[in-house]
KESESE-265315 format. One line per field, with one value per residue (C-alpha): x, y, z. Coordinates in steps of 0.1 Angstrom, whole numbers, padded with zeros to 4 digits. Each point is the difference from the previous one (the first is absolute). Example, Ala and Ser with C-alpha at 12.3 -4.5 7.8 and 13.67 -1.06 7.14 Angstrom:
REM residues 2
X [0123	0014]
Y [-0045	0034]
Z [0078	-0007]
END
This chain:
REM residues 248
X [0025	-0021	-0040	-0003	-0012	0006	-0008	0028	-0010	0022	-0013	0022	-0007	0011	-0010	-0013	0018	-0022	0011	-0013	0026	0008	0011	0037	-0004	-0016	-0015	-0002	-0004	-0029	0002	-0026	-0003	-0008	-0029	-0018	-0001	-0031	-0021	-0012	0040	0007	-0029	0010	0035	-0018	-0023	0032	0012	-0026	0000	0028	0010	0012	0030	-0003	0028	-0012	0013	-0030	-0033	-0029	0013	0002	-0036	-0013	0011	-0001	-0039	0016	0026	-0008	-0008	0029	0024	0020	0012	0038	0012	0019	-0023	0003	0034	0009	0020	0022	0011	-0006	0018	-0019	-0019	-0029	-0003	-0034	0019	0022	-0008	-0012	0020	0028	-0007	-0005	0037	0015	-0016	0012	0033	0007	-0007	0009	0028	0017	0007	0007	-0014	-0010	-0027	-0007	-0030	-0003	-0033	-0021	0019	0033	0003	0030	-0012	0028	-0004	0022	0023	-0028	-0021	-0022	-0015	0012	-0005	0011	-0004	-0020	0011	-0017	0005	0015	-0030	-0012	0030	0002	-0039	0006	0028	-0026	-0032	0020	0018	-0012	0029	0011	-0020	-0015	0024	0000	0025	0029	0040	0016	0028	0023	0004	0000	-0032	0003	-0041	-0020	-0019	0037	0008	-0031	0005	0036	-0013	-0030	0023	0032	-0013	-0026	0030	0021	-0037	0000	0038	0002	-0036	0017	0036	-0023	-0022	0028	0023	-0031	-0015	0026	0033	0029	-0024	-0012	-0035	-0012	-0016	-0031	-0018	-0033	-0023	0004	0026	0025	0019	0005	0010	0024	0016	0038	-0001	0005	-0029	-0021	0003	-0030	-0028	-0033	-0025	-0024	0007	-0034	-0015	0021	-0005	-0038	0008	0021	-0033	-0027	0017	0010	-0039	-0012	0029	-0007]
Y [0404	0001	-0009	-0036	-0025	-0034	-0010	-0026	-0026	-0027	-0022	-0024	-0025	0029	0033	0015	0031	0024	0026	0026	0001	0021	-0015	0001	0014	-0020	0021	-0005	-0033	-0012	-0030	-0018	-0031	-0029	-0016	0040	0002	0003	0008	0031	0009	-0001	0019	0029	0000	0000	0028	0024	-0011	0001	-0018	-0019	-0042	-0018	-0028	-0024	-0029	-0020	-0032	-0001	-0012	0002	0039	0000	-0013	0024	0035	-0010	0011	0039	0003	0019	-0007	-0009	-0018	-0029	-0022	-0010	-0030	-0023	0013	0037	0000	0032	-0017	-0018	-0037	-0029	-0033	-0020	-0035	0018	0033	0005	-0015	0035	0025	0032	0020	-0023	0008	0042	-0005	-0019	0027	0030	-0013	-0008	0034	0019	-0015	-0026	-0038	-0024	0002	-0012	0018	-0006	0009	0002	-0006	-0025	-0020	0008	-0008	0000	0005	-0012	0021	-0014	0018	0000	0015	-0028	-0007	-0035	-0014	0009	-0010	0010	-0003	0008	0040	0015	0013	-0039	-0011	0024	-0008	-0040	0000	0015	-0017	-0037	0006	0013	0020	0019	0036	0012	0027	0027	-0007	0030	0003	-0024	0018	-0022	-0040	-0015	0012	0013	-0004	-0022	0027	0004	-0033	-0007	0033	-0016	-0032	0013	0026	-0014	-0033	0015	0018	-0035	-0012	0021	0000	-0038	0003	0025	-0024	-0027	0018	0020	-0033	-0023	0027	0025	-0017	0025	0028	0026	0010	0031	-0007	0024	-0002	0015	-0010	0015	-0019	0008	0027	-0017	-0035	0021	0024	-0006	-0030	0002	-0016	0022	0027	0018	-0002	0011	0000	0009	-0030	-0017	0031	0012	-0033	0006	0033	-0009	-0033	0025	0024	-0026	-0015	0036	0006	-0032]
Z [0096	-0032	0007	0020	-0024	0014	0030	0015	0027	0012	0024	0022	0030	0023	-0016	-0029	-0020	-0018	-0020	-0032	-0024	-0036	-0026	0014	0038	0027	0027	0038	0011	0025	0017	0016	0017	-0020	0020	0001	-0040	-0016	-0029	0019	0010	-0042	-0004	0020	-0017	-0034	0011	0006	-0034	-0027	-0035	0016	-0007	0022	-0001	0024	0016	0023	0015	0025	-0024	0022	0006	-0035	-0006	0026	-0017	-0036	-0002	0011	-0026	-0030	-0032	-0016	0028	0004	0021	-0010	-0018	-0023	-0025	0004	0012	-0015	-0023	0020	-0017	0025	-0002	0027	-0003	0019	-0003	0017	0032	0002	0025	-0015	0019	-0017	-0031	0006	0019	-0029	-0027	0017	0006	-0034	-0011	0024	0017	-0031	-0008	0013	0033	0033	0021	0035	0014	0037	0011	0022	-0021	-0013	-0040	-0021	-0038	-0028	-0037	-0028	-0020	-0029	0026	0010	0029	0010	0034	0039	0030	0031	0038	0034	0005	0029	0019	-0002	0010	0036	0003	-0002	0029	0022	-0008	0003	0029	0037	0011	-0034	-0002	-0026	-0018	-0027	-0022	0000	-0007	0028	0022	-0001	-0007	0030	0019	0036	0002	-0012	-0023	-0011	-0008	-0019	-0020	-0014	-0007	-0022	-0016	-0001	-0008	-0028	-0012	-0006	-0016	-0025	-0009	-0006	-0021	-0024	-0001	-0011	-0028	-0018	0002	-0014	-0023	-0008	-0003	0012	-0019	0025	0003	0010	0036	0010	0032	0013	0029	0038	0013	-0034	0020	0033	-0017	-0027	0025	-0001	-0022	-0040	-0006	-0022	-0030	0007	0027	-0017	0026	-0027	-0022	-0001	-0011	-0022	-0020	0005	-0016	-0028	-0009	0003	-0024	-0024	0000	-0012	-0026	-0017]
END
């Protein structure tokens, strides 16, 4: 990979993804828990990469606030207004997740127009680009994790599971059972959510449908679903900003 010169941190509710990229190749991704990062974490990441910037998403803003005085000269944190380019159509574009916008940016370059990205997360978003390339709208749901995690904490028999590919339909244990609900049922989620965008937005056209976030293999496995899983997504769209900021 040529010399690191960006430094790429995207924190989410759950965890936070840092990686040094080039100006194409992203390197080894660290994660870190979201409630441990702090100034003195970035610092040690900028230490191993020196004369580095850094490009930040975060959908978290007191984490934000707290390791913006160690980034270095230079850095960003993502937005509507350094969007790497991207066009946005959207009454209020400082209501859009940054992690939104990085997906939506990288998709369109990477992966094509129009498009849907779903982003499986804490939260599970589904991001619609235009055929012009816009970013336009989506729509944002409980994610799966959440889901499992709310059957146990609301009822007193239900246990608390981690989420995996069910057996079979029709559980023979209760771990089972849960298992094909959250899956199963998630599955059926995110089918009818997709029906409904590309019938409101698209029109019979067919957008290109990208997915990234943990749970994007386990919720695509044997279903047609997706055209590419991109676990990388958010970064990539960091990636693609940062670069775009220092060529302009």
């Amino acid at each position: 990979m040529a010399r690191e010169r960006h430094l790429l941190i995207d924190i989410s509710n759950s965890f936070t993804k840092i990686a040094a990229a080039g100006t194409e190749a992203i390197g080894r991704v660290t994660r870190v828990p979201t409630p441990d990062l702090s100034a003195e974490v970035v610092r040690n990441f900028c230490r191993r990469f020196p004369g580095c910037t850094a490009a930040v998403s975060s959908v978290v803003p007191a984490v934000g606030e707290r390791i913006a005085p160690a980034l270095p000269p230079g850095s960003f944190f993502l937005g509507p207004e350094n969007a790497g380019g991207l066009p946005i159509d959207y009454p209020e574009p400082t209501k859009i997740g940054a992690d939104r916008i990085a997906n939506a940016l990288a998709c369109v370059v990477l992966h094509g127009r129009p498009a849907i990205v779903v982003d499986f997360g804490t939260a599970v978003t589904f991001d619609v680009i235009s055929a012009k390339g816009a970013y336009v709208g989506g729509v944002i749901a409980p994610g799966l994790g959440l889901m499992a995690d709310y059957l146990h904490d609301r009822t007193a028999l239900l246990p608390h599971i981690k989420v995996a590919k069910p057996a079979r339909a029709v559980g023979r244990s209760t771990r089972e059972a849960m298992l094909s609900g959250a899956v199963n049922g998630y599955r059926g989620l995110v089918k009818e959510i997709l029906a409904r965008i590309r019938a409101e937005e698209f029109r019979g056209r067919r957008p290109v449908v990208v997915a990234t976030g943990g749970d994007a293999p386990l919720i695509g496995e044997g279903l047609p679903l997706f055209d590419a899983i991109d676990p990388l997504l958010t970064l990539r769209g960091l990636l693609l900003a940062v670069v775009h900021k220092h060529r302009a």
